[in-house]
N, C-alpha and C positions, 0 to 999 in steps of 0.2 A: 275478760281476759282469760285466756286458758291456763291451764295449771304448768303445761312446760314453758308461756310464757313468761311467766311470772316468775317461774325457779330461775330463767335466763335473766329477768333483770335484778333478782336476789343478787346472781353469779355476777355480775356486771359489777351492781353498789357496790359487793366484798371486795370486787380486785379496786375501784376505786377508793376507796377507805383502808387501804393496805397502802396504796398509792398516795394518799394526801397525809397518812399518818408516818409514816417514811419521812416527806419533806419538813411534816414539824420535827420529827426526831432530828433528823440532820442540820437542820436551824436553816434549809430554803426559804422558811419564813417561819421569823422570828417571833418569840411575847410580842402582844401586838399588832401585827403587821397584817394589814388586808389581804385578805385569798382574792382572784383575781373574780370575774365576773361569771354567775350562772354560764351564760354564752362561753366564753373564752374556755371556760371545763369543759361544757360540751363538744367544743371543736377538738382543746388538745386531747380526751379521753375518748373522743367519737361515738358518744352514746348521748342519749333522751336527758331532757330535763329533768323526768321524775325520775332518772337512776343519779343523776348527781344529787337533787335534793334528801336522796334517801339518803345517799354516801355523809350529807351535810349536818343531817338531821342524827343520825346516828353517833357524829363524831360531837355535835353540839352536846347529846343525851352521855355522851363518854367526860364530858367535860373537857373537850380541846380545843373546841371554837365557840365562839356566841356569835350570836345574830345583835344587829344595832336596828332600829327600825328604820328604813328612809336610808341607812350609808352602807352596811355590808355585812359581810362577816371574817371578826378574827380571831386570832389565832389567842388562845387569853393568856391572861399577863399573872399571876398568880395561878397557887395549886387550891383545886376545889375546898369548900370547906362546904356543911350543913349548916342550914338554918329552916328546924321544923321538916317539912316535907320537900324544900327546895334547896338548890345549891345556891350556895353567897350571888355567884357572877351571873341568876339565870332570872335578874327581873325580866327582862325581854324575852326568856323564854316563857316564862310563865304570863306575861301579858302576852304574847302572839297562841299560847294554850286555849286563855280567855277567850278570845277572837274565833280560833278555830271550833269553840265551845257554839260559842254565839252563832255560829252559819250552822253546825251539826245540827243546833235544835231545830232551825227552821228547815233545813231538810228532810232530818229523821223522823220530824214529829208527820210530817206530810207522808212520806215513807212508811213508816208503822202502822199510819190509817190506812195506805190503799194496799200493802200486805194484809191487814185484818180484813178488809172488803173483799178482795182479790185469791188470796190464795188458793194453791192447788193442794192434793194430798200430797204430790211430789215437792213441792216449792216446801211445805208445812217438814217433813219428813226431812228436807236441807236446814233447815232452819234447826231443829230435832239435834239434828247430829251436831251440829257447830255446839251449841247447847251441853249438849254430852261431852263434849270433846271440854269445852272450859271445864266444865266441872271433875274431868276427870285427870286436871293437872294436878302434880305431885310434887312439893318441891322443886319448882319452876326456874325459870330465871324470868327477871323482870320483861323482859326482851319476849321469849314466850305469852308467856302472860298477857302482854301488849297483843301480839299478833292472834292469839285466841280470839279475844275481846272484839277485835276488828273484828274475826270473819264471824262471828257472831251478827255483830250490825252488816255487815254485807250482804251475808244471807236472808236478810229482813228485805235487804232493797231489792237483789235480785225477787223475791214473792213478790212484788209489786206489779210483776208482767209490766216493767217500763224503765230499759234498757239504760234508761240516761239516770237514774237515781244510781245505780253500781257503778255507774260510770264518773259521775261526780264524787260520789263516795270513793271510790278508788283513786282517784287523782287528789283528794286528799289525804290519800291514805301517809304520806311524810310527817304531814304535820298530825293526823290523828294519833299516830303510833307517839309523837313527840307527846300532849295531853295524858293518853294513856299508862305511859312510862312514869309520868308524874303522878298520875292518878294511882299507880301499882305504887310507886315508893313512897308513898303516904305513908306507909306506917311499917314496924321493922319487928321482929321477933314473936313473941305469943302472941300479938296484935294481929300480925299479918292475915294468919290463919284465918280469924274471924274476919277481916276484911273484903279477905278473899269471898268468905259464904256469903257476906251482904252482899258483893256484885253477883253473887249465880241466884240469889232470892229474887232482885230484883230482875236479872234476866228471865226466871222462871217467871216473875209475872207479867213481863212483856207476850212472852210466847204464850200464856196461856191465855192471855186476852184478843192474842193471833189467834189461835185457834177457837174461842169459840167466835169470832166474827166481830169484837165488840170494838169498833171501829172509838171510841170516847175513851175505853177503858185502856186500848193499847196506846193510846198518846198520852195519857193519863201515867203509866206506866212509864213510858220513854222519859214525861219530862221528871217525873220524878228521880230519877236514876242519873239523868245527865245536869238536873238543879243544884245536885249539893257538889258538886264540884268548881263548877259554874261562881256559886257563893265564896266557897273556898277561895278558892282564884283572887276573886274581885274585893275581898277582905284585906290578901296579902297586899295587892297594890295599895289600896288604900292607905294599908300602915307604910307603904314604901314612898309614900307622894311627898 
């Protein structure tokens, strides 16, 4: 996707999330009460799937809707509280996290091997800059932070010379940015900091295992950096079962 299209479905999601956070304020629909269907947003707001799920995804990560698995999403009925790295109302977000964890590995890891096989000096050089760009966040907002991170892994697929891995990775990109956001508010204050550098360590040694060609070592690399979240994840529910 091109970069003025992408700004246009940013411009899209914000006027829709201006638009569905309006009718919560106004009590259109109430604690509680189901938002109507993917489809039915798509007609009344005349945009893409992936621009309402981003609008959806964003206001879930705001704490104004949750997802139920299998019935919908609503509009929630209590004000947020913490517990550890997630919000009280967001098992279901953090289990659809897990999930969305689960398909990244087996993409990404497929991914990272045929960028380390593949790669060009130009594709290497994109990859570089996304790289540089994470790391050169500064008192971010989470929301940043999150979209860094993505085009970091995007730029990987794109090196793949195989159109359909950015492509998949982009149409998950709703639900990745949802994982991410979780994964960025893992930890708050003097923590952070250091949080932050383990995610660019471990991106550094994804890329550098890109770059010398070490097709083992770059998946090697991937799964380690997307395992311990993965774990993370799959602990919470446990204790929530």
């Amino acid at each position: 996707m091109h970069a003025s299209s992408g700004t246009r479905r940013a411009n899209l999601a914000e006027s829709v999330i201006q638009s569905l956070s309006l009718r919560i304020d106004n009590g259109t629909w109430g604690p509680g009460e189901k938002l109507p269907s993917e489809q039915e947003l798509c007609r009344e707001f005349n945009v893409s799937r992936p621009v309402i799920r981003e609008a959806v995804a964003s206001l879930r990560l705001g704490g104004r809707l949750i997802a139920r698995q299998g019935v919908g999403v609503f509009v929630v009925e209590q004000e947020i509280k913490r517990i550890g790295f997630v919000i009280d109302q967001a098992v279901d977000d953090v289990r659809a996290a897990a999930q969305i964890l689960e398909l990244r590995l087996g993409l990404e890891m497929e991914s990272v091997a045929r960028a380390a096989e593949r790669r060009s000096p130009s594709s290497l050089a994109q990859i570089t800059e996304a790289f540089d760009r994470f790391n050169a966040l500064s008192n971010a907002s989470l929301a940043e932070e999150a979209k860094a991170d993505l085009e970091f892994h995007m730029s990987i697929a794109r090196a793949t010379n195989n159109p359909h891995f950015a492509e998949l990775l982009e149409a998950l990109g709703p639900d990745i940015i949802l994982d991410l956001n979780l994964k960025h508010a893992q930890v708050e204050g003097s923590s952070r900091q250091s949080h932050f550098k383990k995610i660019a360590r471990e991106h550094g040694a994804i890329l550098s295992a890109i770059s010398l060609g070490d097709v083992d070592g770059a998946r090697a690399a991937l799964r380690k950096h997307l395992d311990e979240s993965l774990s993370r994840y799959r602990q919470f529910l446990a204790s929530e079962a």
